[in-house]
Backbone and ligand atoms as CSV (ligand in chain L), in Angstrom:
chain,resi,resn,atom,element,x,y,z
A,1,UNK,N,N,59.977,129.553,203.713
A,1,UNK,CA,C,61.085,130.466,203.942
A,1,UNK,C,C,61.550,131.043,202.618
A,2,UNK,N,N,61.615,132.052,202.732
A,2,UNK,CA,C,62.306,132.848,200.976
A,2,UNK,C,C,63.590,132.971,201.474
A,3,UNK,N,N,64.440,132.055,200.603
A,3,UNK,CA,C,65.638,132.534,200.694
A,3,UNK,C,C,66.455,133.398,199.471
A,4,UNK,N,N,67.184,134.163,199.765
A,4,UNK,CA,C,67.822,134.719,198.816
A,4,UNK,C,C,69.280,134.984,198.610
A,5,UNK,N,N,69.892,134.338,199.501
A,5,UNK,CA,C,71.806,133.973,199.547
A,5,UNK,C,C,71.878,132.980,199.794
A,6,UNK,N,N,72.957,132.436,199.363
A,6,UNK,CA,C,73.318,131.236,199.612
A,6,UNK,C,C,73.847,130.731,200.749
A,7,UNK,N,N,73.078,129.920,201.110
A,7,UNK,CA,C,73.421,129.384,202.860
A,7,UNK,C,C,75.186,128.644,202.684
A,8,UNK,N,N,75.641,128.336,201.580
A,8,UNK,CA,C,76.828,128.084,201.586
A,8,UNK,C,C,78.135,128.846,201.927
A,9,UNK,N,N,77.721,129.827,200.669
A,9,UNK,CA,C,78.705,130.597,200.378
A,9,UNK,C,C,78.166,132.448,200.544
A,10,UNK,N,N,77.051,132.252,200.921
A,10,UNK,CA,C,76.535,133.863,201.140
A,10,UNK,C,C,76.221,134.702,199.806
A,11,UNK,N,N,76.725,134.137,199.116
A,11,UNK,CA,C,76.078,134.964,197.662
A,11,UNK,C,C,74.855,135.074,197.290
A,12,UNK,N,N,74.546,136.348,196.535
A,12,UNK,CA,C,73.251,136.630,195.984
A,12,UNK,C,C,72.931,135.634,194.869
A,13,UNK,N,N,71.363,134.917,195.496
A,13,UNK,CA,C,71.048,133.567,194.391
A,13,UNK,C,C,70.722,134.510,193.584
A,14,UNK,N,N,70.824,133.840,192.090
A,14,UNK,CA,C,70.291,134.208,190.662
A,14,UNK,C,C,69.015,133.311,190.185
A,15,UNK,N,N,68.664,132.870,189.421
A,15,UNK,CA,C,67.689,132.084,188.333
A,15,UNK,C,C,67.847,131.299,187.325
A,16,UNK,N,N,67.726,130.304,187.568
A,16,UNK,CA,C,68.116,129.317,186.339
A,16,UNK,C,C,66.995,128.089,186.354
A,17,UNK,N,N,66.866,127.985,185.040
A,17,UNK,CA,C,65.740,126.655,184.840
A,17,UNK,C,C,65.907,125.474,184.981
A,18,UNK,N,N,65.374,124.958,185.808
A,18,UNK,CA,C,65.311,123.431,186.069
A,18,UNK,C,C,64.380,122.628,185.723
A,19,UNK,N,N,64.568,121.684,184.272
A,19,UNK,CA,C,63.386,120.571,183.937
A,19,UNK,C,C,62.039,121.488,184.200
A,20,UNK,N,N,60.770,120.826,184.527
A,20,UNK,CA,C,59.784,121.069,184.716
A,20,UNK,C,C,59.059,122.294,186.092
A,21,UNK,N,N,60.282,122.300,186.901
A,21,UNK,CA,C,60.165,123.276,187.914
A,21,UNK,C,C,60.091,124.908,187.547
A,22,UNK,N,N,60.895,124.834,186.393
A,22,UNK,CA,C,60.996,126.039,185.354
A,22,UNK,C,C,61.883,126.875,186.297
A,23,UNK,N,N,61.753,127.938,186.063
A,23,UNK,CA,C,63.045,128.700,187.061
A,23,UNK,C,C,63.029,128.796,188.635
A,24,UNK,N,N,64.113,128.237,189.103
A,24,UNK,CA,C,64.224,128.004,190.290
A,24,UNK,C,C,65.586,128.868,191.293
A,25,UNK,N,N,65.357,129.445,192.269
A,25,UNK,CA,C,66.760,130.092,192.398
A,25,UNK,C,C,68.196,129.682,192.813
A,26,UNK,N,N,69.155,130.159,192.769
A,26,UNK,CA,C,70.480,129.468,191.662
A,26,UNK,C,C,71.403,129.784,192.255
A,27,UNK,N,N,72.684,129.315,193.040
A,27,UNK,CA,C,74.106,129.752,193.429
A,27,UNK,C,C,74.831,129.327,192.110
A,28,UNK,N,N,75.065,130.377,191.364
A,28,UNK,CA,C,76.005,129.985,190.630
A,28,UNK,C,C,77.405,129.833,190.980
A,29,UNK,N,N,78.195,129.955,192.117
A,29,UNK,CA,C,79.633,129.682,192.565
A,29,UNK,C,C,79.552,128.098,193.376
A,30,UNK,N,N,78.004,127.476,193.848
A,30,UNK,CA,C,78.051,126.023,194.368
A,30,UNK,C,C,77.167,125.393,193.624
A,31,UNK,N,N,76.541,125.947,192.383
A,31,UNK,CA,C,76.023,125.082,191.544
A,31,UNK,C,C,74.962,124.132,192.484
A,32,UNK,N,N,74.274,125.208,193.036
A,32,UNK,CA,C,73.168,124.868,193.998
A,32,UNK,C,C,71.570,125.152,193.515
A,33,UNK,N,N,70.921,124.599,193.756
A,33,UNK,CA,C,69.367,125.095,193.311
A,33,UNK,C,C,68.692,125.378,194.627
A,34,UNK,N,N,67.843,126.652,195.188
A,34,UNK,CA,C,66.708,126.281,196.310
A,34,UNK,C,C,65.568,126.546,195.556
A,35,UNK,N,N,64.998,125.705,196.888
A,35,UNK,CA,C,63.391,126.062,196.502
A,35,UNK,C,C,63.135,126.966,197.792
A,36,UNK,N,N,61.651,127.896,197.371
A,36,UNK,CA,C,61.114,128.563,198.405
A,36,UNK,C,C,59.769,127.598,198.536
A,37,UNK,N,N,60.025,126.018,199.185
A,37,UNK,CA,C,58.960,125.254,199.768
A,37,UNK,C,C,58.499,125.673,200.686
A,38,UNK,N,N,56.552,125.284,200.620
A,38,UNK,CA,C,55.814,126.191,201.574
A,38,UNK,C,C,56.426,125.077,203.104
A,39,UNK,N,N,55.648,125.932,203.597
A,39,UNK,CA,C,55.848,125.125,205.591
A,39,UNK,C,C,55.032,124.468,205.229
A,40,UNK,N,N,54.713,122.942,206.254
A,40,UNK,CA,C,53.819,122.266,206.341
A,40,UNK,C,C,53.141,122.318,207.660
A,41,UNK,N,N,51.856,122.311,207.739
A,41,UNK,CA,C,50.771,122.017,209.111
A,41,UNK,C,C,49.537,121.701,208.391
A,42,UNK,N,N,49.118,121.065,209.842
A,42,UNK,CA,C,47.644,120.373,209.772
A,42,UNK,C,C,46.774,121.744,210.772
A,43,UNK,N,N,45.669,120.961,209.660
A,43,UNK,CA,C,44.372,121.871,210.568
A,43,UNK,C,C,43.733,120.302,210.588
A,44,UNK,N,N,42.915,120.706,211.532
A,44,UNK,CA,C,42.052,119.448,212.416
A,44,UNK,C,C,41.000,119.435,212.885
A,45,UNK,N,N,39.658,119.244,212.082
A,45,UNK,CA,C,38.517,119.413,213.046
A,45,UNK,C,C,38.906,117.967,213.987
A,46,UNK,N,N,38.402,118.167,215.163
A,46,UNK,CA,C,38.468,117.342,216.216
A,46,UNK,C,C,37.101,116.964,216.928
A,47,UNK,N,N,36.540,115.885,216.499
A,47,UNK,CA,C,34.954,115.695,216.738
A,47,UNK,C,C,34.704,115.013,217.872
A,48,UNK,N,N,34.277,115.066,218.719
A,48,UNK,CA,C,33.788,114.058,219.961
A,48,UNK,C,C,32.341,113.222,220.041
A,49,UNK,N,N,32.492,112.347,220.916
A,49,UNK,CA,C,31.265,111.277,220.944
A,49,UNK,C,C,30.074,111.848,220.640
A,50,UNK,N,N,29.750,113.182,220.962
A,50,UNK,CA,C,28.700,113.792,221.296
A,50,UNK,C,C,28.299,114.768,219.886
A,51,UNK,N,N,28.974,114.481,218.631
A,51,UNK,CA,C,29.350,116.023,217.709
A,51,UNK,C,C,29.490,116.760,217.695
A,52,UNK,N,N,30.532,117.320,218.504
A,52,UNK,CA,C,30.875,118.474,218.744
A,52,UNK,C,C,31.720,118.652,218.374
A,53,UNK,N,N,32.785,120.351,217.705
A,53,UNK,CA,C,34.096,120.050,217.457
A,53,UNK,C,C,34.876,121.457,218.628
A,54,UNK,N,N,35.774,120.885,218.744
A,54,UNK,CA,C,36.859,121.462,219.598
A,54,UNK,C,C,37.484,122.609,219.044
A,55,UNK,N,N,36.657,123.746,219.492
A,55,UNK,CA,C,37.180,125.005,219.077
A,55,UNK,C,C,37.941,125.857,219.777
A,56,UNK,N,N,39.085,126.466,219.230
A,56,UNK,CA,C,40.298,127.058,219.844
A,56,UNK,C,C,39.900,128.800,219.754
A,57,UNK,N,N,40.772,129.214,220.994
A,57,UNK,CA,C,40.645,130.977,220.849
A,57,UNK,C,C,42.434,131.315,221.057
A,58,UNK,N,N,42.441,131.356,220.470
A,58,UNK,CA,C,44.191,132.332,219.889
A,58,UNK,C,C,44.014,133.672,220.117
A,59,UNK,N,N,44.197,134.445,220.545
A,59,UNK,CA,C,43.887,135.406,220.857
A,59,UNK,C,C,45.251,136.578,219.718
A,60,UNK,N,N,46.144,135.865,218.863
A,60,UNK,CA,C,47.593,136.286,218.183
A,60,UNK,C,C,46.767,135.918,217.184
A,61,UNK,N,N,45.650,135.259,216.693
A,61,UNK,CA,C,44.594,135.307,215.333
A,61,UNK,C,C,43.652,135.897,215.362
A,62,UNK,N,N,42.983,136.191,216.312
A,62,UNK,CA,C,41.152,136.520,216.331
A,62,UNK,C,C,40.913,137.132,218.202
A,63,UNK,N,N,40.592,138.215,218.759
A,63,UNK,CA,C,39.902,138.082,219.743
A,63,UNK,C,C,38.558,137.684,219.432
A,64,UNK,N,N,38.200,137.964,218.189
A,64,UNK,CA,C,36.597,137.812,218.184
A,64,UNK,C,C,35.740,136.143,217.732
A,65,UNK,N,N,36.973,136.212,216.924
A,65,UNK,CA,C,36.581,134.584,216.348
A,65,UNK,C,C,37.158,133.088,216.662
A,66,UNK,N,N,36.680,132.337,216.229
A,66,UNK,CA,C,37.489,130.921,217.173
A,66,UNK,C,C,38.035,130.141,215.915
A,67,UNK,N,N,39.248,129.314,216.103
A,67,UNK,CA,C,39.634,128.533,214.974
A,67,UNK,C,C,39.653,127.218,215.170
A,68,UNK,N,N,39.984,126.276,214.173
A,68,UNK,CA,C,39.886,124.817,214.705
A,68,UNK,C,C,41.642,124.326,214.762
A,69,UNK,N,N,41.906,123.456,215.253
A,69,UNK,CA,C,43.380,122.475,215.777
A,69,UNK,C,C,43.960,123.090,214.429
A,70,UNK,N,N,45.496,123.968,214.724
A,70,UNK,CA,C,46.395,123.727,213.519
A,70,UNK,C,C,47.417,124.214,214.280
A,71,UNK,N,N,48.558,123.572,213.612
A,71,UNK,CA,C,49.634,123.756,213.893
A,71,UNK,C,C,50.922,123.251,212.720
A,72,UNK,N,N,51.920,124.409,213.052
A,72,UNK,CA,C,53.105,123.972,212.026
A,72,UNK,C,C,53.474,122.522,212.447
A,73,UNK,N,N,54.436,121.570,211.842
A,73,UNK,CA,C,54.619,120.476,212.248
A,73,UNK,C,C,56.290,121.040,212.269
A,74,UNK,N,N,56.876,120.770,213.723
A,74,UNK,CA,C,58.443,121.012,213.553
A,74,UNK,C,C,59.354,119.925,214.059
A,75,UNK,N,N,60.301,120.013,213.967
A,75,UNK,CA,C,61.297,118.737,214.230
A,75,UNK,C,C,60.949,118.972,215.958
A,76,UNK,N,N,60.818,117.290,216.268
A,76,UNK,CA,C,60.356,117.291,217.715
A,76,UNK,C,C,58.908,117.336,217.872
A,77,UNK,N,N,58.580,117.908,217.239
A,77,UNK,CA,C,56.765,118.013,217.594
A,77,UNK,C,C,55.779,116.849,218.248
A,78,UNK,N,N,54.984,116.915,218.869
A,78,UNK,CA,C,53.929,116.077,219.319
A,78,UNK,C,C,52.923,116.454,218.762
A,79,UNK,N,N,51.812,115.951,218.540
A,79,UNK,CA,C,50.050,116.125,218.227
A,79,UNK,C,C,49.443,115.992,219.379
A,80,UNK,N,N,49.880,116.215,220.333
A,80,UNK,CA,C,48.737,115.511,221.172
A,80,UNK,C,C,48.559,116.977,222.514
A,81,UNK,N,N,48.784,118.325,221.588
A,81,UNK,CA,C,48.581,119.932,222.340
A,81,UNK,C,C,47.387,119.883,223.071
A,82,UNK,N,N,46.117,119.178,222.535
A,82,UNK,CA,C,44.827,119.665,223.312
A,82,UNK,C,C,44.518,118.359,223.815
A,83,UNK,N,N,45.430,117.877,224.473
A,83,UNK,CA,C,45.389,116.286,225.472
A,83,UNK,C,C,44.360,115.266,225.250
A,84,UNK,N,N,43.435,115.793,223.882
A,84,UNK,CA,C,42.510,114.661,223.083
A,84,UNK,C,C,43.382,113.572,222.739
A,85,UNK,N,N,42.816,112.259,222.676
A,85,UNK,CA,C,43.352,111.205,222.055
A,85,UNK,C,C,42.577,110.570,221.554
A,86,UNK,N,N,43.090,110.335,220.218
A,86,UNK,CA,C,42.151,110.182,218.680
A,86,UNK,C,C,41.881,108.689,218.696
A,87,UNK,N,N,40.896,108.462,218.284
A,87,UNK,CA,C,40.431,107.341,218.144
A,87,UNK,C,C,40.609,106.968,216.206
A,88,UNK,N,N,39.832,107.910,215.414
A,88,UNK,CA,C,40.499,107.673,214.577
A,88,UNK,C,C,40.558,109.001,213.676
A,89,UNK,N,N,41.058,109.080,212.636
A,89,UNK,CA,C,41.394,110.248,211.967
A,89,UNK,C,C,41.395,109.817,210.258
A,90,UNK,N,N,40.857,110.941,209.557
A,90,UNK,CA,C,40.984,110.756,208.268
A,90,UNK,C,C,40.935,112.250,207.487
A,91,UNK,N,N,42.073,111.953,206.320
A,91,UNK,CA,C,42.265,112.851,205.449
A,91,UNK,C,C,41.172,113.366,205.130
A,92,UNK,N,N,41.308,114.582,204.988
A,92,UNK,CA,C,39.900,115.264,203.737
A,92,UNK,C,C,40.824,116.120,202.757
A,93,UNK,N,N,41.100,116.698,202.894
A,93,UNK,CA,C,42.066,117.840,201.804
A,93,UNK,C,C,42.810,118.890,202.030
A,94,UNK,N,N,43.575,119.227,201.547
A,94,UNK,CA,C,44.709,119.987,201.570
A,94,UNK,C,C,44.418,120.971,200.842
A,95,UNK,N,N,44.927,122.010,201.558
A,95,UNK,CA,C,44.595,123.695,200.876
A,95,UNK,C,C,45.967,124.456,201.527
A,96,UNK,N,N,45.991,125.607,200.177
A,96,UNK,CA,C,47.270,126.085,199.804
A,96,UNK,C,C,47.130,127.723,200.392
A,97,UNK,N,N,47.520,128.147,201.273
A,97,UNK,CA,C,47.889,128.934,201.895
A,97,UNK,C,C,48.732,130.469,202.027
A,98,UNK,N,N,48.363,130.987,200.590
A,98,UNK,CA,C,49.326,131.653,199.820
A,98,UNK,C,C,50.368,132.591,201.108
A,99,UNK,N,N,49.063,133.958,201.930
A,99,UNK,CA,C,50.178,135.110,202.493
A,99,UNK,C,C,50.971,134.188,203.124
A,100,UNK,N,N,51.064,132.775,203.638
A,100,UNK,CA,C,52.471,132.687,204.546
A,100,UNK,C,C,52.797,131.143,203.742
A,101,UNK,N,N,52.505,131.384,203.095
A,101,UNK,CA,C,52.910,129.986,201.547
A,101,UNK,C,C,53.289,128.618,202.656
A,102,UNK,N,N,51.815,128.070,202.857
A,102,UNK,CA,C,51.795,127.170,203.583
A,102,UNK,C,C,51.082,126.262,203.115
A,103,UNK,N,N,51.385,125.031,203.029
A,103,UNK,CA,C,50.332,123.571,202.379
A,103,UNK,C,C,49.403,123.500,204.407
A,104,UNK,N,N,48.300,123.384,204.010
A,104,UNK,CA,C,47.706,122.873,205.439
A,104,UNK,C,C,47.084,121.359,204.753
A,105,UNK,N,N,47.463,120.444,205.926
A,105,UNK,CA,C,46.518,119.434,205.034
A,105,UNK,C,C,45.694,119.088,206.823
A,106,UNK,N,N,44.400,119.042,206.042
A,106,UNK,CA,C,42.955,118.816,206.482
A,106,UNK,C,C,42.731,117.757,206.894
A,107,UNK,N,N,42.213,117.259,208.321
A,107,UNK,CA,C,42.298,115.705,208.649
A,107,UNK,C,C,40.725,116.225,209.688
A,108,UNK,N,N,40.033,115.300,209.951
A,108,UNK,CA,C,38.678,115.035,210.728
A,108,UNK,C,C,39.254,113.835,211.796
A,109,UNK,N,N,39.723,114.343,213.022
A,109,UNK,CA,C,39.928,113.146,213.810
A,109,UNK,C,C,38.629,112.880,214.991
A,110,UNK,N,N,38.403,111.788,214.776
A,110,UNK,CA,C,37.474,111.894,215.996
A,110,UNK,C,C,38.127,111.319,217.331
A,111,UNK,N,N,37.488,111.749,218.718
A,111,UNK,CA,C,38.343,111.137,220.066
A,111,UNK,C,C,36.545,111.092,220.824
A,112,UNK,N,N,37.115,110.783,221.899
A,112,UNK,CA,C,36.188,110.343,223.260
A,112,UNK,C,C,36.683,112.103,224.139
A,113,UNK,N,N,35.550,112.595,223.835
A,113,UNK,CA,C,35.920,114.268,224.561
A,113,UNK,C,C,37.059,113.848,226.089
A,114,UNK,N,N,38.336,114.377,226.516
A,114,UNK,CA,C,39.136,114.183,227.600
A,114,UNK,C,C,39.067,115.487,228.276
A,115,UNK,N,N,39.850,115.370,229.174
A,115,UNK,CA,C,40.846,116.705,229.684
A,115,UNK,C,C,41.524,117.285,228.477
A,116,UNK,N,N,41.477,119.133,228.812
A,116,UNK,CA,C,41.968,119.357,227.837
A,116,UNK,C,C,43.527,119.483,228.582
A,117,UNK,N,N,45.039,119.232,227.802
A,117,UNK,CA,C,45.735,119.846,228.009
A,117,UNK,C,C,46.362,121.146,227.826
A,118,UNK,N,N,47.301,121.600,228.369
A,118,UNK,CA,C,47.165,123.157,228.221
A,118,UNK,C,C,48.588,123.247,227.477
A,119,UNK,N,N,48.589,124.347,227.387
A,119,UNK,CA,C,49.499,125.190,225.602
A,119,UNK,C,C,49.689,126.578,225.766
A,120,UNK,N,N,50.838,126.937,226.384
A,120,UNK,CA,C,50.911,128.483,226.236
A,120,UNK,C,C,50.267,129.852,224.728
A,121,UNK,N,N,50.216,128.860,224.310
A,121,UNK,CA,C,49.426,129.308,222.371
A,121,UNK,C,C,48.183,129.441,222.459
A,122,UNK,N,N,47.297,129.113,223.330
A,122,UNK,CA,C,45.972,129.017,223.415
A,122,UNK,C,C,45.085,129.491,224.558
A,123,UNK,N,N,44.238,130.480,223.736
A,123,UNK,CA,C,43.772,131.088,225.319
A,123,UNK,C,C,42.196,130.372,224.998
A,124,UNK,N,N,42.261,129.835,225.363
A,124,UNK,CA,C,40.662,128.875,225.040
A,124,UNK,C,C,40.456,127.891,224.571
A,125,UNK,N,N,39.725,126.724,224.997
A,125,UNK,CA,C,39.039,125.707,224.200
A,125,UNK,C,C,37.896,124.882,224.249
A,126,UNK,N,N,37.473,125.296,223.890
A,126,UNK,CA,C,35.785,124.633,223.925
A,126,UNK,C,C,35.022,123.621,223.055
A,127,UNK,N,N,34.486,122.742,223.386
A,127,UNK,CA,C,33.502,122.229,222.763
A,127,UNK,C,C,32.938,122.690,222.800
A,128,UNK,N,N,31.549,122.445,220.503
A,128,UNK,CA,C,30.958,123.803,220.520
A,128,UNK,C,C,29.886,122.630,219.288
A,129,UNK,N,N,28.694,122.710,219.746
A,129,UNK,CA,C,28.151,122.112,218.515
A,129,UNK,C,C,28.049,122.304,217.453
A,130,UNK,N,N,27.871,121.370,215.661
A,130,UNK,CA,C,28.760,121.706,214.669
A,130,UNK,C,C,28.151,122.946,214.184
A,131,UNK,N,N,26.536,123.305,214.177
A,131,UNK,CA,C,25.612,124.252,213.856
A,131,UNK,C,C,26.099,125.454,214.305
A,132,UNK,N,N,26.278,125.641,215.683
A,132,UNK,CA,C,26.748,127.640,216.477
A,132,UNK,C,C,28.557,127.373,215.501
A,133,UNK,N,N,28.862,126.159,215.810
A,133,UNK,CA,C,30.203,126.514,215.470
A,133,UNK,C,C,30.543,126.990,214.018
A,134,UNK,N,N,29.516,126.532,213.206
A,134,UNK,CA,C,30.081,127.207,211.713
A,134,UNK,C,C,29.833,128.625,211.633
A,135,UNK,N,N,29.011,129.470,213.078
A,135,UNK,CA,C,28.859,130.887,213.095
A,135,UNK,C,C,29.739,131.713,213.475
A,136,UNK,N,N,30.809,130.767,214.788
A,136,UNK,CA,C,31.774,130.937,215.905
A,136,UNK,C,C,33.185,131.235,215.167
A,137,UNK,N,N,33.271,130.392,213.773
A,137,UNK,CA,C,34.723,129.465,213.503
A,137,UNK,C,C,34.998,131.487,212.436
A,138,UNK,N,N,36.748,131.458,212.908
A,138,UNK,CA,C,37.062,132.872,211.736
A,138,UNK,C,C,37.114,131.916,210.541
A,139,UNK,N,N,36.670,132.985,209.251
A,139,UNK,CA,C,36.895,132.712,208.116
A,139,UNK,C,C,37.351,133.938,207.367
A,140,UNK,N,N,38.160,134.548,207.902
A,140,UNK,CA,C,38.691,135.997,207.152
A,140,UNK,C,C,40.494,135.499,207.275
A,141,UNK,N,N,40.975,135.129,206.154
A,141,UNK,CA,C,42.358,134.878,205.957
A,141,UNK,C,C,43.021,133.740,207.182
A,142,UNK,N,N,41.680,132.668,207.233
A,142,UNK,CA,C,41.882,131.584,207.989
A,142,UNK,C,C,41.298,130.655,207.388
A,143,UNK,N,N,41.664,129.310,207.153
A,143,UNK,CA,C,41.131,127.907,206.272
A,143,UNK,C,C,40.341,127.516,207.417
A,144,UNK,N,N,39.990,127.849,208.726
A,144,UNK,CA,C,39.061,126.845,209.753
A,144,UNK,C,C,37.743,127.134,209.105
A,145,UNK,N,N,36.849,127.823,209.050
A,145,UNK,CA,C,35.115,127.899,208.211
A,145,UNK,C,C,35.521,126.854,207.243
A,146,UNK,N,N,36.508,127.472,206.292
A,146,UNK,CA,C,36.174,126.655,204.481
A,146,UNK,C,C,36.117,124.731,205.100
A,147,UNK,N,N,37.707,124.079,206.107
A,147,UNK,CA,C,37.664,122.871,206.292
A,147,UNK,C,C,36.270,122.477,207.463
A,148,UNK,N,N,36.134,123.496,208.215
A,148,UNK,CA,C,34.929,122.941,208.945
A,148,UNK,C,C,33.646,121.963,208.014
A,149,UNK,N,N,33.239,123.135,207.116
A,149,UNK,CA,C,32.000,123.436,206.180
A,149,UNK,C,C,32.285,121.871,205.553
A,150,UNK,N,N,33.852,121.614,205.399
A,150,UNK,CA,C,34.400,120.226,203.835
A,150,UNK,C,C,34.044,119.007,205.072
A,151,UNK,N,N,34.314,119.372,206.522
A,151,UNK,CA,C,33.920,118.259,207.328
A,151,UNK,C,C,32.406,117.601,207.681
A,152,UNK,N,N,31.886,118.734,207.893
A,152,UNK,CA,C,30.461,118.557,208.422
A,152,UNK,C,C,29.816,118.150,207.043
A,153,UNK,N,N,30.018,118.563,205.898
A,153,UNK,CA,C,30.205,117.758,204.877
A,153,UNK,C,C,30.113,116.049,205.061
A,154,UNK,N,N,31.550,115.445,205.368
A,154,UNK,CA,C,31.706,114.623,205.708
A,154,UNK,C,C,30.724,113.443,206.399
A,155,UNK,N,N,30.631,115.000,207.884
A,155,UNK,CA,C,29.840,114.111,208.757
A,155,UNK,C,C,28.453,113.519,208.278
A,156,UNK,N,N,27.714,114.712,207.478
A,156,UNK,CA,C,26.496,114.163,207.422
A,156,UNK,C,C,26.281,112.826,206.294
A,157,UNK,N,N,27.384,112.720,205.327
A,157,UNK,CA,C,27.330,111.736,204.705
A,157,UNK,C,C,27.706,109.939,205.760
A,158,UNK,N,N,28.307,110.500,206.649
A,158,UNK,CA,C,28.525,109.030,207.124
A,158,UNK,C,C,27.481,108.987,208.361
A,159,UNK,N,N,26.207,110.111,208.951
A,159,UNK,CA,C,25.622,109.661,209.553
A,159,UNK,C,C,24.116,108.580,209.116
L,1,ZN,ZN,ZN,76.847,129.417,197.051
């Protein structure tokens, strides 16, 4: 969120340096500091018994291309949108998200393929094997190709 008044007092923030943060923006009448911290969400390849990963169609990102599990994380939230249930899950890496200044951090969960549940956000979801899917997945101002590519990565080292 960029803020630029002060949620206190409504004034126009200024600039002032803080320690190692270096200039940060400034209410000088509440002697306030903000930050413009990115949002946080996960992206998720989601692998099943079979290697496959669970590819999404958003149709508000891509008619043409498919993405993998992400979502903002908000107060209240659940993980459990595409009614998979993870067996287990592990970090891979976090990538920085500049046009909407977002940290995504990168997780490989694997589950037992289920029912999918449904999500007004999603017009599609398919299991897609990992090979068509690195052809399928958008990679134009979307992190799903780059974390796919860091997973299957992954996979082939632990097969
Ligand atoms: Zn203020």
């Amino acid at each position: 969120m960029n803020i630029n008044f002060c949620t206190q007092c409504g004034k126009p923030l200024t600039y002032k340096t803080i320690g190692d943060e270096g200039e940060q923006k400034y209410c000088e009448c509440c002697n306030k500091f903000y930050f413009d911290n990115p949002a946080s969400c996960v992206l998720i390849a989601i692998i099943n018994e079979n290697n496959q990963v669970l590819l999404l169609k958003q149709n508000y990102i891509s008619t043409k291309n498919y993405t993998l599990c992400s979502g903002y994380l908000k107060k209240g939230d659940t993980l459990e949108e595409t009614g998979q249930r993870v067996i287990s899950c592990e970090y891979v890496q976090s990538y920085y998200f500049a046009p909407k200044n977002l940290i995504m951090t990168g997780f490989i969960a694997y589950v037992k393929a289920s029912e999918f549940g449904s999500s007004n956000e999603v017009d599609g979801l398919m299991w897609v094997d990992l090979d068509k899917a690195v052809t399928m997945v958008e990679r134009e101002n979307n992190y799903s190709g780059v974390h796919l590519d860091n997973c299957i990565e992954i996979l082939k080292r632990t097969l």
